[in-house]
GUDRENMAR-963669 format. One record per residue: residue in one letter; x negated, y, z of N, C-alpha, C, O in turn. Coordinates in steps of 0.05 Angstrom, whole numbers, plus 32768, in hexadecimal, padded with zeros to 4 digits. Layout:
BEGIN
<site 'a'; <X; Y; Z>; <X; Y; Z>; <X; Y; Z>; <X; Y; Z>>
...
This chain:
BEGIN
<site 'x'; <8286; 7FA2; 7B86>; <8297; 7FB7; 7B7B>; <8294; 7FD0; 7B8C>; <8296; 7FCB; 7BA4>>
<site 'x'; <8290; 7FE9; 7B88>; <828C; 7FFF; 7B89>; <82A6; 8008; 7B9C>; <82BC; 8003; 7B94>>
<site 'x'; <82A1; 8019; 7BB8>; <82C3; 8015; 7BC0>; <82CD; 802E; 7BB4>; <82BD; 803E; 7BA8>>
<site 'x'; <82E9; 8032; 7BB8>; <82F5; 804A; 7BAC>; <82E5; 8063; 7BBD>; <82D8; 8073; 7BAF>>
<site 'x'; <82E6; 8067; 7BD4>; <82CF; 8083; 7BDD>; <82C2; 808C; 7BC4>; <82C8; 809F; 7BB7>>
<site 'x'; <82AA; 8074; 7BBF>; <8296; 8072; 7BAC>; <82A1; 807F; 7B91>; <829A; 8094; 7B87>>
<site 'x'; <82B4; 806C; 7B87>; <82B9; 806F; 7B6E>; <82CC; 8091; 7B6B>; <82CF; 80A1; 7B59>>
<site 'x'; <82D2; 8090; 7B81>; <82DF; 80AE; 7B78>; <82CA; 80C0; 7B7F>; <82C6; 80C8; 7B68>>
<site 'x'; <82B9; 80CB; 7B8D>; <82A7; 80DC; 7B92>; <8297; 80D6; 7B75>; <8294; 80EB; 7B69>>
<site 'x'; <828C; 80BF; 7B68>; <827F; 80BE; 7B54>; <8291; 80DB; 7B42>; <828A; 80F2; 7B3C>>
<site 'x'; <82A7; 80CC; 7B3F>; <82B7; 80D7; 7B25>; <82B3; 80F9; 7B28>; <82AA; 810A; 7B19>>
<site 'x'; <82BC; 80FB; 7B3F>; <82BF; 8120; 7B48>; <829E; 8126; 7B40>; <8298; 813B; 7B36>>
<site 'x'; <828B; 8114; 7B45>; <826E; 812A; 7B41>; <8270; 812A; 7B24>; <8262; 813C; 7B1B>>
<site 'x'; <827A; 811F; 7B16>; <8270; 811E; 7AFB>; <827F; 8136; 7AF2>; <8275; 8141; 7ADE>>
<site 'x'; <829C; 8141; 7AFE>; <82AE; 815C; 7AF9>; <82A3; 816A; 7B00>; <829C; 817C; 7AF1>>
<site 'x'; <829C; 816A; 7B1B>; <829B; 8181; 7B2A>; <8280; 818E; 7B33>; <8273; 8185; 7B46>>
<site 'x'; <8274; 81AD; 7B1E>; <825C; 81B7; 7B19>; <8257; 81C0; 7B39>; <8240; 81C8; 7B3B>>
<site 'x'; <8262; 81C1; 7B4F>; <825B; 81C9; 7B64>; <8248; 81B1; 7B76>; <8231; 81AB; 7B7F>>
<site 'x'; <825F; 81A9; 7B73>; <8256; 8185; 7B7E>; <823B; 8183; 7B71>; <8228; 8188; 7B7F>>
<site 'x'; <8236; 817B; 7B54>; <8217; 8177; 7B4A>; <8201; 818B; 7B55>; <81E9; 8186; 7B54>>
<site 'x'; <820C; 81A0; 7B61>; <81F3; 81B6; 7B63>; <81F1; 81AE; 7B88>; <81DC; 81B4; 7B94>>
<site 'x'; <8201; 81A5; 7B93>; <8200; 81A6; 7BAB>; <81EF; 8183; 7BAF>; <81DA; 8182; 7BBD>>
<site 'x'; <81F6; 816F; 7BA5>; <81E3; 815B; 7B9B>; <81C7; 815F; 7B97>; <81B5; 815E; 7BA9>>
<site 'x'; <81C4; 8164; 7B78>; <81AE; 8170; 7B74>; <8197; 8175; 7B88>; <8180; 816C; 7B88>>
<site 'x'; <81A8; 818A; 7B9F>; <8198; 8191; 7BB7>; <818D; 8186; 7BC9>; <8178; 8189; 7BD6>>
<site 'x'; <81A6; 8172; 7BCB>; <8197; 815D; 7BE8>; <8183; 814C; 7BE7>; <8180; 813B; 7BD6>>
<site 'x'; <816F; 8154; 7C00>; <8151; 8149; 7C00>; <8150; 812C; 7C10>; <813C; 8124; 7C1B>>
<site 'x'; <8168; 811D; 7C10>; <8168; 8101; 7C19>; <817E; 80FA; 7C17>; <8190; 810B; 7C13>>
<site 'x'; <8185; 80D8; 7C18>; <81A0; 80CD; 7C1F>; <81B6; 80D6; 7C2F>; <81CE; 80D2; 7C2D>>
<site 'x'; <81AB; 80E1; 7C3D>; <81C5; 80E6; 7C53>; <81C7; 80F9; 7C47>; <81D9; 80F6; 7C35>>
<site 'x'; <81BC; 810F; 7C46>; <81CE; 812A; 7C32>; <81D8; 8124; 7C20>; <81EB; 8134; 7C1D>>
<site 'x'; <81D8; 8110; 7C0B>; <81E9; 8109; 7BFA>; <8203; 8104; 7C06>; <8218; 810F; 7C02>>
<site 'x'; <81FB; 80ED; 7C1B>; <8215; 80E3; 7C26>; <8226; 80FD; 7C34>; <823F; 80FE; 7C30>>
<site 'x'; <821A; 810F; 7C40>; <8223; 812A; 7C4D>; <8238; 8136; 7C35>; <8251; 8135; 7C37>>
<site 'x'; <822D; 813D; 7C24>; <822F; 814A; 7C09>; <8252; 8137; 7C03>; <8269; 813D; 7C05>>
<site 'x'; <8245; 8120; 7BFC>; <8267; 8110; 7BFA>; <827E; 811C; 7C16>; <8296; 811D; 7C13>>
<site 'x'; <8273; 8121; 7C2C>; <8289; 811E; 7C41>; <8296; 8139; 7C42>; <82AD; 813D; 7C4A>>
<site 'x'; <8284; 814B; 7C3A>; <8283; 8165; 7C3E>; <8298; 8168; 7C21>; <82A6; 817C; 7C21>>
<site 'x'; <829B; 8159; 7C0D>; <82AC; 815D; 7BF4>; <82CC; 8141; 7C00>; <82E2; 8139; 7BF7>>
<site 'x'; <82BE; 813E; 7C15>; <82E0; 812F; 7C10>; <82E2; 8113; 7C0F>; <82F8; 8108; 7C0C>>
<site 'x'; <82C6; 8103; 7C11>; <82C0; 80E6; 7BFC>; <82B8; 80E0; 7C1A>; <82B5; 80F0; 7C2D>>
<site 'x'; <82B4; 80C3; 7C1A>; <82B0; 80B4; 7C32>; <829A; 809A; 7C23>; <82A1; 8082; 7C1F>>
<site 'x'; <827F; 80A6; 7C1C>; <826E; 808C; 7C18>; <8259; 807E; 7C2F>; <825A; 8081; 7C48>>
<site 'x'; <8249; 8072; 7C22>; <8236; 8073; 7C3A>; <8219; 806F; 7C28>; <8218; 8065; 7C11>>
<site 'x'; <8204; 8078; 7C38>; <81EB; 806F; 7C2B>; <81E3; 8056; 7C2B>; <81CC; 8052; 7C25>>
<site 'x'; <81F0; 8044; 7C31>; <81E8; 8024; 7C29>; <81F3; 8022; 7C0C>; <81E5; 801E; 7BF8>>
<site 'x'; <8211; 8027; 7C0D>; <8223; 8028; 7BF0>; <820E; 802D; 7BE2>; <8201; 8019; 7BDC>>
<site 'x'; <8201; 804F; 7BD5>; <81EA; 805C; 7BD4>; <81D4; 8045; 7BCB>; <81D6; 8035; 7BB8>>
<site 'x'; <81CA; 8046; 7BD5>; <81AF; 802C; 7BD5>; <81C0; 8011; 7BBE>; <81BA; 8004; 7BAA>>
<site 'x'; <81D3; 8011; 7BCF>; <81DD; 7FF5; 7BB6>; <81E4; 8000; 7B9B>; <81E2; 7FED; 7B8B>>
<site 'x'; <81E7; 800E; 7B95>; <81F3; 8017; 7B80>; <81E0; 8028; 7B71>; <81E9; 8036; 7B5F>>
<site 'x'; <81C4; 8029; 7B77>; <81B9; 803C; 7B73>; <81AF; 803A; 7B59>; <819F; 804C; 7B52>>
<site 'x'; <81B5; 8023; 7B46>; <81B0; 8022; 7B2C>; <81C4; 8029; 7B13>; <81BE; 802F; 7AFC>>
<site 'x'; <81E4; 8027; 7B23>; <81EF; 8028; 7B18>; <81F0; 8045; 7B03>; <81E5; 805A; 7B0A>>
<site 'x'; <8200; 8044; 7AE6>; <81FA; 8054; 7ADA>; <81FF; 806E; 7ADE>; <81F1; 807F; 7AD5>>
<site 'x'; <8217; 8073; 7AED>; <8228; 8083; 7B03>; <8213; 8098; 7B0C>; <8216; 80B0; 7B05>>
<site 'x'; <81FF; 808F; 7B1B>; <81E2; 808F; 7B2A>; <81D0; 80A0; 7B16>; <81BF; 80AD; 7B21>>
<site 'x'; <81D1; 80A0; 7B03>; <81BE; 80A3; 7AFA>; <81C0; 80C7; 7AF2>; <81AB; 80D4; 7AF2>>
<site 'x'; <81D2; 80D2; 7AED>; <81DC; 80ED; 7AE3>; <81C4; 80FD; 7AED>; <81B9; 80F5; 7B01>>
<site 'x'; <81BA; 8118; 7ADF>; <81A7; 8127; 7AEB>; <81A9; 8133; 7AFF>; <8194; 8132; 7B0A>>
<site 'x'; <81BC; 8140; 7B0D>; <81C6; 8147; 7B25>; <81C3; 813A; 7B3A>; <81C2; 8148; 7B4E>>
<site 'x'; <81BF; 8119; 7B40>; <81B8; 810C; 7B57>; <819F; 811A; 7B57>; <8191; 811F; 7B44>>
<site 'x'; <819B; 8120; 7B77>; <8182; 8124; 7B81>; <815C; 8111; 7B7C>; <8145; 8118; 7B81>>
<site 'x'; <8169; 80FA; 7B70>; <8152; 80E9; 7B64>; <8145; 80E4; 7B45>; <8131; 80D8; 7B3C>>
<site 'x'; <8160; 80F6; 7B38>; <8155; 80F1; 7B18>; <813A; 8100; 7B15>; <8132; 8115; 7B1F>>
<site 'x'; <8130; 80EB; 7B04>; <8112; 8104; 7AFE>; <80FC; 80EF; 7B18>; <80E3; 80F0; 7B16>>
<site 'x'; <8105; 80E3; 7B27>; <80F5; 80DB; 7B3F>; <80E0; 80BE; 7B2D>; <80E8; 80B1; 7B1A>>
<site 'x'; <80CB; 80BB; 7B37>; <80C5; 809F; 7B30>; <80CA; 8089; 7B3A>; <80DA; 808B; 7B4D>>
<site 'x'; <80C4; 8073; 7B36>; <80D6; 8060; 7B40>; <80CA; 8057; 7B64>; <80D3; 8047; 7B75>>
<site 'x'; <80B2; 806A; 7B62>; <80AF; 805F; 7B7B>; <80B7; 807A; 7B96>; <80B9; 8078; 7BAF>>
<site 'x'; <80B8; 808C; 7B88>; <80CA; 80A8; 7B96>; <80EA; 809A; 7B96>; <80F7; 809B; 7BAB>>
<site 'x'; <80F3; 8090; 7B82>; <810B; 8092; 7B8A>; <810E; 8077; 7B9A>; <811C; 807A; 7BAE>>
<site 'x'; <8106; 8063; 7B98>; <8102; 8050; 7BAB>; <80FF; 805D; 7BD6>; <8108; 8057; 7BEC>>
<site 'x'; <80EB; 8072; 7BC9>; <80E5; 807E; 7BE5>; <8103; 808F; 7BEC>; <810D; 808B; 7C02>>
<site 'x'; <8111; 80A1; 7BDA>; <8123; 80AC; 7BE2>; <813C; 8096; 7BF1>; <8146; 809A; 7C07>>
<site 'x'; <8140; 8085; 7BE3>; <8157; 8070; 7BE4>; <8151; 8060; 7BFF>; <8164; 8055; 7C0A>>
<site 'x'; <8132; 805F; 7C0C>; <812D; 8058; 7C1F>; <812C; 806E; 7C3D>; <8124; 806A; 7C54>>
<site 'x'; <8134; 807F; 7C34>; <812D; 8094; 7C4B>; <8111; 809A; 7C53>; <810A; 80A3; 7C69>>
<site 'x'; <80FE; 8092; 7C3C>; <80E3; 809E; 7C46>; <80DD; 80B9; 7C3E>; <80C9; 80C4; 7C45>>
């Protein structure tokens, strides 16, 4: 189960057009994770990695849509 951090930072990116553009931007995990802390949300990049299929995950604004599966594999890994 997804913890509440998670599930509320999901919800706010899907509202909030600032949040998606500041997403969007980040060139690895931890800026995502930055990006959550910097809005208020407390995730972590393991959460991240586990969840990384979920449909939540998938919106164009994450920094990996558009990626192939072996880029986003690489992103999710910190390479």
């Amino acid at each position: 189960m997804k913890s509440q951090g998670l599930q509320q930072f999901l919800a706010a990116s899907q509202r909030n057009k600032s949040l998606q553009q500041a997403l969007a931007q980040a060139g690895n995990l931890q800026q995502v994770v930055a990006v959550a802390a910097e809005a208020g949300f407390a995730i972590s990049a393991r959460e991240l990695q586990l969840w990384a299929h979920d449909d939540a995950l998938q919106a164009p604004w994450w920094p990996w849509a558009g990626m192939s599966p072996a880029e986003r594999t690489a992103f999710f890994r910190g390479a």
